[in-house]
PyMOL CGO cylinders between C-alpha atoms (Angstrom):
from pymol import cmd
from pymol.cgo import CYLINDER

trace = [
    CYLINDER, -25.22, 28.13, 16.73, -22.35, 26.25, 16.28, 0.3, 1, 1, 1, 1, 1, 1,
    CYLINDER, -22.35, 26.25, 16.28, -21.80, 22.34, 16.84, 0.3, 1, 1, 1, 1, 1, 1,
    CYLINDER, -21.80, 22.34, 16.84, -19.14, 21.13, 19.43, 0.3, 1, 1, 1, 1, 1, 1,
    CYLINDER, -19.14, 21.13, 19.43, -19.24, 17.67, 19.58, 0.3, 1, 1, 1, 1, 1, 1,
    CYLINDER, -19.24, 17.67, 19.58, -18.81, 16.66, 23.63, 0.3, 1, 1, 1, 1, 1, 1,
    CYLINDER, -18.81, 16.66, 23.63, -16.98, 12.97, 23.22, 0.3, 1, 1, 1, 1, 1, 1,
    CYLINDER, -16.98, 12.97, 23.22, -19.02, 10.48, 25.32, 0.3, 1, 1, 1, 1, 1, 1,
    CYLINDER, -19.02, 10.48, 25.32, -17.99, 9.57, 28.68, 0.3, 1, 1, 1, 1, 1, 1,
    CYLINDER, -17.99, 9.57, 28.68, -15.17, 6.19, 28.73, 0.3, 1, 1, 1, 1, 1, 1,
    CYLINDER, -15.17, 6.19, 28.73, -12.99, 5.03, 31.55, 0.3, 1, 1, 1, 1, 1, 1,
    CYLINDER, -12.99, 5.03, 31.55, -9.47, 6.10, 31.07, 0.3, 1, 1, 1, 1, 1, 1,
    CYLINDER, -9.47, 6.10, 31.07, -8.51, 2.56, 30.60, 0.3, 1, 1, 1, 1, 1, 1,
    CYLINDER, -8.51, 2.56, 30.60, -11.22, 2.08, 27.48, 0.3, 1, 1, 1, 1, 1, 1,
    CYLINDER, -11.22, 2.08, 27.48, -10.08, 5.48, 25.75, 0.3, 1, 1, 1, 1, 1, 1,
    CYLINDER, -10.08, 5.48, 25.75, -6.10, 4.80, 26.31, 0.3, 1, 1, 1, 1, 1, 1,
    CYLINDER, -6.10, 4.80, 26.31, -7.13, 1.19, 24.86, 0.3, 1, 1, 1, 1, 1, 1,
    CYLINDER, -7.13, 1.19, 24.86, -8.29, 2.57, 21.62, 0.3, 1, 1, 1, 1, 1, 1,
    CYLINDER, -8.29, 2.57, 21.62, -5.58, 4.76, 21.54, 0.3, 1, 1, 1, 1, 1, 1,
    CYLINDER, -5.58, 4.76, 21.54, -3.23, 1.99, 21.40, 0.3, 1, 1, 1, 1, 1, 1,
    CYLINDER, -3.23, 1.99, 21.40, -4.97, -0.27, 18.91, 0.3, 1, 1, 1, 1, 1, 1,
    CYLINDER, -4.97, -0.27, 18.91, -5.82, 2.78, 16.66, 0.3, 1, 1, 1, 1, 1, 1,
    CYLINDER, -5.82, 2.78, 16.66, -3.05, 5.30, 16.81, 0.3, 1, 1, 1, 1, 1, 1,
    CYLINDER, -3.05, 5.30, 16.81, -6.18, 7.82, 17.25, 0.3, 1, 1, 1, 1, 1, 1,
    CYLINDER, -6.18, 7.82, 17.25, -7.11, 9.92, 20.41, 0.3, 1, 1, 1, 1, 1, 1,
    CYLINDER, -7.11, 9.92, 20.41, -10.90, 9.25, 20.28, 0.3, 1, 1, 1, 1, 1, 1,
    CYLINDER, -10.90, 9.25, 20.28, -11.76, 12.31, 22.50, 0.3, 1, 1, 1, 1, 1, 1,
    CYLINDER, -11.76, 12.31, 22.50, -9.66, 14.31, 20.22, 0.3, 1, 1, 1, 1, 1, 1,
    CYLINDER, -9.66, 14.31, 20.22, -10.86, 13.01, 16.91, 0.3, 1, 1, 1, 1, 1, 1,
    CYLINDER, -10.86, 13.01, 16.91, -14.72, 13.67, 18.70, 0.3, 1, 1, 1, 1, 1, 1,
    CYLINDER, -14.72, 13.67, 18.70, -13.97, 17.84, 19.13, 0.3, 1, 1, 1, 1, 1, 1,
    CYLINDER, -13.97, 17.84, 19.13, -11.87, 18.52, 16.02, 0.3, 1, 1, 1, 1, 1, 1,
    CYLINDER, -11.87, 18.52, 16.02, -14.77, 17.21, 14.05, 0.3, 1, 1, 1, 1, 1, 1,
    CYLINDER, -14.77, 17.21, 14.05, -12.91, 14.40, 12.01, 0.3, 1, 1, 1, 1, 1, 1,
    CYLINDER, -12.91, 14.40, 12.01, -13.47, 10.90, 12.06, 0.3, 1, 1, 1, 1, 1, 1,
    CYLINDER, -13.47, 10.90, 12.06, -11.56, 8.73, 14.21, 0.3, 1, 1, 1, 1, 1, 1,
    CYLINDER, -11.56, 8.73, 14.21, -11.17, 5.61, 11.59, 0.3, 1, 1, 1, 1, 1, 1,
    CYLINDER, -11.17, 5.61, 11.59, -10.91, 7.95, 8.22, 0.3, 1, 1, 1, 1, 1, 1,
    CYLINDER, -10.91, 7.95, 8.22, -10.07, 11.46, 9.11, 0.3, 1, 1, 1, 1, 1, 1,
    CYLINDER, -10.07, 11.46, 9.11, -12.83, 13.02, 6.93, 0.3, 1, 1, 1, 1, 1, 1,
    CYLINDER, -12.83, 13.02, 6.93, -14.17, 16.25, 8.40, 0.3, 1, 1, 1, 1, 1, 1,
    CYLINDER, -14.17, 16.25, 8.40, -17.74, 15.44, 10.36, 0.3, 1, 1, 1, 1, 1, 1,
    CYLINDER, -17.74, 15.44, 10.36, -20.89, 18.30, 10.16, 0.3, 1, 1, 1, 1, 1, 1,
    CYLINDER, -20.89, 18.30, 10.16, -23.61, 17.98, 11.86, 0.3, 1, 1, 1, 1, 1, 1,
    CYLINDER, -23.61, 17.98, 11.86, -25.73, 17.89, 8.41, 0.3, 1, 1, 1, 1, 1, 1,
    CYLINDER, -25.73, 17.89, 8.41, -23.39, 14.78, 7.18, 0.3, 1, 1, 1, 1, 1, 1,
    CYLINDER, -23.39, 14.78, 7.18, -24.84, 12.54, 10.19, 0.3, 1, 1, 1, 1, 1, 1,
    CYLINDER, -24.84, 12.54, 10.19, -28.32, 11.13, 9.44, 0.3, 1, 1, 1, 1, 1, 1,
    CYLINDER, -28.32, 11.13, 9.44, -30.38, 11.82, 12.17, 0.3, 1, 1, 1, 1, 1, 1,
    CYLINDER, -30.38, 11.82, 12.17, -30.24, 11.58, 16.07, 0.3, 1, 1, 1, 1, 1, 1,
    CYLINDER, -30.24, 11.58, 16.07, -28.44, 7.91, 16.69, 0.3, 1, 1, 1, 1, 1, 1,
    CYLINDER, -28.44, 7.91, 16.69, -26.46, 8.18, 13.87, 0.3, 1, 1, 1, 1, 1, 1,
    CYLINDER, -26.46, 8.18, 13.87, -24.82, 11.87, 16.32, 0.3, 1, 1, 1, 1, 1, 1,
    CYLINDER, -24.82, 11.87, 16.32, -25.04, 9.98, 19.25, 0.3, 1, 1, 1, 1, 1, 1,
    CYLINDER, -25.04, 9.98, 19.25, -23.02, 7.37, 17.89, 0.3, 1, 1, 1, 1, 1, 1,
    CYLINDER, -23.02, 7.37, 17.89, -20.44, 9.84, 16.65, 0.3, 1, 1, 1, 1, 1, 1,
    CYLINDER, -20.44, 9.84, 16.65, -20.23, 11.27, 20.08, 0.3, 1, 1, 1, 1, 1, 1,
    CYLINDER, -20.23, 11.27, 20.08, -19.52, 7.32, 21.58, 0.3, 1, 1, 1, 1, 1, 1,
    CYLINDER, -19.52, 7.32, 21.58, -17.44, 6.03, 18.58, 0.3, 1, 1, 1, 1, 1, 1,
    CYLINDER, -17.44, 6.03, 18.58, -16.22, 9.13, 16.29, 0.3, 1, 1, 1, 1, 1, 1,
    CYLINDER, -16.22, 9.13, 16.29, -17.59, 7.61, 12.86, 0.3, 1, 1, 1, 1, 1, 1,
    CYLINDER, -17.59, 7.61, 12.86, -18.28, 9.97, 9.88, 0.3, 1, 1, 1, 1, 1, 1,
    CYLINDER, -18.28, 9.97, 9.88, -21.43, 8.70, 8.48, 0.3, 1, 1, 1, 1, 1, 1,
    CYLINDER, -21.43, 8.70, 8.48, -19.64, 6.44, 5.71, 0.3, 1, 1, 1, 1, 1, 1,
    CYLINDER, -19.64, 6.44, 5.71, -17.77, 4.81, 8.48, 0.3, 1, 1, 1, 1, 1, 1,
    CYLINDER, -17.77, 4.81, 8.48, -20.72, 4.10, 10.81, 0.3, 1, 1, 1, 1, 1, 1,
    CYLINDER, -20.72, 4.10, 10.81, -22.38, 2.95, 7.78, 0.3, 1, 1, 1, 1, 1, 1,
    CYLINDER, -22.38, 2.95, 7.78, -20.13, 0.47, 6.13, 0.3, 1, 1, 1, 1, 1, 1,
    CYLINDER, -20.13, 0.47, 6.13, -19.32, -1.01, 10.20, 0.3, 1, 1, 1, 1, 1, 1,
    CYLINDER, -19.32, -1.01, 10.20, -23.25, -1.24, 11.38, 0.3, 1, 1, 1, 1, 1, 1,
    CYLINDER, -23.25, -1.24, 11.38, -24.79, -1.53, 7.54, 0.3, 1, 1, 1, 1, 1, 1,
    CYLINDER, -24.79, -1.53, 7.54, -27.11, 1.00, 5.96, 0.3, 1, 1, 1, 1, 1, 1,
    CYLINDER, -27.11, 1.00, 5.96, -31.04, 0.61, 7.60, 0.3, 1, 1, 1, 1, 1, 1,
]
cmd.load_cgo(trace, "trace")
């Protein structure tokens, strides 16, 4: 089975926000697999574990990004 990341929900006013500080479409970053701060290409197997997906869904971090903005546990 394949992985299709499903961005989480944001009011248009939050995601158009972003968009304008970051130059990056969040939702669009989310489904094309790439991270929205770095552009690397996200797999399922690169994200540690359950919050660490869930966070990619909300935010659009790779796992380098998530970790160098939250800290490594």
């Amino acid at each position: 089975m394949e992985w299709r990341p499903i961005p989480a929900e944001k009011t248009p006013e939050l995601d158009r926000a972003i968009k304008k500080i970051t130059g990056v479409d969040r939702q669009e970053s989310i489904r094309s697999k790439r991270c929205a701060l770095c552009a690397a290409a996200v797999t399922l197997k690169s994200l540690s574990g359950f919050q660490s997906i869930e966070e990619y869904h909300n935010s659009g971090m790779c796992q380098k990004c998530q970790d160098k903005f939250f800290g490594k546990d």
